[in-house]
C-alpha positions in Angstrom: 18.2 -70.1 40.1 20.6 -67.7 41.0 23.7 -66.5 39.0 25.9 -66.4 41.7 26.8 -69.7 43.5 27.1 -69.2 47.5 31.1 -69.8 48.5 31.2 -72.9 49.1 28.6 -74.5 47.0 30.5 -75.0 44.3 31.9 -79.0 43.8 36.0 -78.5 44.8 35.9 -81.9 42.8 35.1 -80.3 39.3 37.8 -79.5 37.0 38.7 -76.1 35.3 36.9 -76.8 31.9 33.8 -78.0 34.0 33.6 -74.4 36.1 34.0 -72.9 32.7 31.3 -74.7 31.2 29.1 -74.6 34.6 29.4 -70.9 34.3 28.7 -71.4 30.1 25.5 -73.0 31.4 24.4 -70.8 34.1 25.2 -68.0 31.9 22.9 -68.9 29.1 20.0 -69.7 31.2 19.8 -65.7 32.7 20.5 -64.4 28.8 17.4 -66.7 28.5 15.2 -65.8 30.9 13.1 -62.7 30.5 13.2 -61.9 34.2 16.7 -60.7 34.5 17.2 -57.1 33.2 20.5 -58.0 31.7 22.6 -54.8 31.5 21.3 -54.2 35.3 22.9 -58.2 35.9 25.9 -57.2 33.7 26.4 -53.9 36.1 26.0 -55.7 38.7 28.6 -58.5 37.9 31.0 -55.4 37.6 31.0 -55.1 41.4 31.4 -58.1 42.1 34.1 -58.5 40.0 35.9 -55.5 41.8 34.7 -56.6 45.2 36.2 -60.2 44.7 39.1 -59.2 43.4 40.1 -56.6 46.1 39.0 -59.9 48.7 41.3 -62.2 46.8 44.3 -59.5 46.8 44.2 -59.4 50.4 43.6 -63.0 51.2 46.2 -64.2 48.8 48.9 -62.3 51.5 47.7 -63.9 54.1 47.5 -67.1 51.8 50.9 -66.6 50.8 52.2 -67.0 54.4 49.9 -70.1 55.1 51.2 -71.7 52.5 54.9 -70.6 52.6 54.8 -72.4 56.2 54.5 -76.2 54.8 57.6 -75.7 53.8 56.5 -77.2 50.3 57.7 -75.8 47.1 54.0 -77.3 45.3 51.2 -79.4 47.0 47.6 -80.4 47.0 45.4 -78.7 48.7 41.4 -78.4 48.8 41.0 -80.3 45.2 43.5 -77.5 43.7 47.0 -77.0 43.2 49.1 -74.7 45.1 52.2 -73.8 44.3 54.7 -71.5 46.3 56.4 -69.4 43.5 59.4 -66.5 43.7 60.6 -64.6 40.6 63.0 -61.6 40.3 62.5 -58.4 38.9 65.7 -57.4 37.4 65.8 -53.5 37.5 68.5 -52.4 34.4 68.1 -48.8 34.6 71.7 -48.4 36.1 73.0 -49.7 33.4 73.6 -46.4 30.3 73.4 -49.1 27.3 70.1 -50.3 28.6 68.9 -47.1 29.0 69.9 -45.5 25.9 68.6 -48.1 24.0 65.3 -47.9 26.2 64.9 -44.4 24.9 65.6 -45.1 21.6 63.1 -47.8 21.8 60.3 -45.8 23.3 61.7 -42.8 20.5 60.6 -45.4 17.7 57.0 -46.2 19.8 56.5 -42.3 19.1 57.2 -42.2 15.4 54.9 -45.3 15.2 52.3 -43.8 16.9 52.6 -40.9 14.5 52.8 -43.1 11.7 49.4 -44.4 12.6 47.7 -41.5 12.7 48.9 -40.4 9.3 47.9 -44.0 8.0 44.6 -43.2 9.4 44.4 -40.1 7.5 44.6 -41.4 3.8 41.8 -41.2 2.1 41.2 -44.4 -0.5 43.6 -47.3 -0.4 47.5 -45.8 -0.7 48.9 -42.4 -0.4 52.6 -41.3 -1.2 54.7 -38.4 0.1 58.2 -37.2 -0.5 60.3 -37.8 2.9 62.1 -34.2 3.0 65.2 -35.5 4.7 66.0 -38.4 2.6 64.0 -37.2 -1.1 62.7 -41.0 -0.7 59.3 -41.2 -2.1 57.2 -42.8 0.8 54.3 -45.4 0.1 51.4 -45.2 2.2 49.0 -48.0 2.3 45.7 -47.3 4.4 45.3 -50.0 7.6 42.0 -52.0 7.4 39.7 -51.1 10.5 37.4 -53.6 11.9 34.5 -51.7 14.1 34.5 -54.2 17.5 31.2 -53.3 19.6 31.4 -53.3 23.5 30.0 -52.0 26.6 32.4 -50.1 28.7 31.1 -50.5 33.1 32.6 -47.3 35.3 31.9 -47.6 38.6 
């Protein structure tokens, strides 16, 4: 068996759920088979992943002007559904409202940041301070912190 289906082999007829699950399937028979070094196949699936998607980048421009020229807004096409789509990207920057609220906004992502890291910092479940500007006594309650375990891939 192998983990990656030849283009073209795969049914056109089969819905999204069913390639999900195929790939479900064909997944857990390599996780179950003690042939396949599965970090190597894991590594491996990393390039591909690049390769394709630098392939599908390119072909979808040339795609885009195949499909532009039915002259169809959406239509069928090879069991799938293609749909010619346009969207505008509104550029406010000229505007000063816009962008002094933008700083402000990206001002209060700072302080947040910061804020996190002092949260980080407290040792036990709540901490307190005295806000020098204001004299406000500041509450402090610890974040939780799940540990997530993953495998980063540079290639």
């Amino acid at each position: 068996m192998g983990l990656i289906k030849p283009i073209g082999s795969l049914e056109r007829g089969i819905s999204k759920e069913e390639l999900v699950a195929l790939g479900e399937t064909d997944a857990q028979e390599v996780i179950g088979n003690d042939q396949y070094d599965l970090l190597k196949v894991y590594v491996e699936m990393k390039r591909y992943e690049l390769y394709f998607k630098t392939v599908m980048d390119k072909i979808r421009e040339a795609a885009l002007v195949v499909a532009q020229e039915t002259g169809m807004k959406s239509f069928n096409y090879a069991d799938a559904q293609v749909s010619n789509i346009q969207r505008s990207v509104f550029k406010f920057d000229r505007d000063p409202t816009w962008c002094r609220l933008h700083d402000e906004f990206d001002f209060l992502k700072g302080r947040i940041k910061l804020h996190e890291e002092t949260l980080k910092k407290i040792e036990g479940e709540k901490a307190s301070y005295i806000d020098e500007e204001t004299g406000e006594l500041i509450e402090l309650i610890a974040p939780t912190q799940e540990v997530v375990e993953t495998i980063m891939v540079k290639l």
